[in-house]
N, C-alpha and C positions, 0 to 999 in steps of 0.2 A: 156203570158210572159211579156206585158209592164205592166200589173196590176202587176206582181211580183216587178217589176224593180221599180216603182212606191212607191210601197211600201215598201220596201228599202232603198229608198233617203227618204220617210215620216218618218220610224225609225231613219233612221240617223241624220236626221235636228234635232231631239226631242232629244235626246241621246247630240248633242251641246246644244241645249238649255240650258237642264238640266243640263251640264257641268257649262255651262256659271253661273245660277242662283245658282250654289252650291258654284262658287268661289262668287259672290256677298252676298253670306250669311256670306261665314268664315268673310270676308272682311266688312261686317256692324255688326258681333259680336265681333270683337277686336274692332270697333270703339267704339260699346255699350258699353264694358269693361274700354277701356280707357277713357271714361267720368264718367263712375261711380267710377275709382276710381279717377279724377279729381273732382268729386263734392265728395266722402271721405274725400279728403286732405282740400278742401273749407272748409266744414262743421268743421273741428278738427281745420284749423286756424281759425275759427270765435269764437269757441269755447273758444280758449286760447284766443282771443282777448276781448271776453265780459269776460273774468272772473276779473281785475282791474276793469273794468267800473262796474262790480258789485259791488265790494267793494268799490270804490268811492262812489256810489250812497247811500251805505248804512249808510254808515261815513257821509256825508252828512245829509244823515235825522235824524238819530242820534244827531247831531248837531245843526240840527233845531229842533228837540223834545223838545232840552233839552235847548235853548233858550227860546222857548217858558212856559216852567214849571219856568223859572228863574220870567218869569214877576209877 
């Protein structure tokens, strides 16, 4: 009868356990979510910010090309 009993409280600790480690999942997969789409929105403002720096650089060389064909 204590083997029963025993056994029991072993099912039952495992059973919290397994509670416990299911909320710590949902709970580090929204964190996962919310970083990836905080590195999304990173990645689209870098995006928009190198697209002038492109064009500058290009105007730029541009301008030195054709400096230098002048000489």
């Amino acid at each position: 009868m204590v083997h029963l009993a025993l056994a029991f409280c072993g099912v039952a600790v495992l059973a919290v356990l397994a509670i416990r480690v299911a909320v710590e999942v949902r709970r580090f997969s929204a964190a996962v979510g919310d970083s990836a789409e905080r590195i999304t929105r990173a990645a689209e403002e870098l995006e928009r910010a190198a697209v002038p720096v492109v064009g500058n650089s290009r105007s730029l060389g541009a301008g030195a090309r054709e400096g230098e064909r002048g000489r």
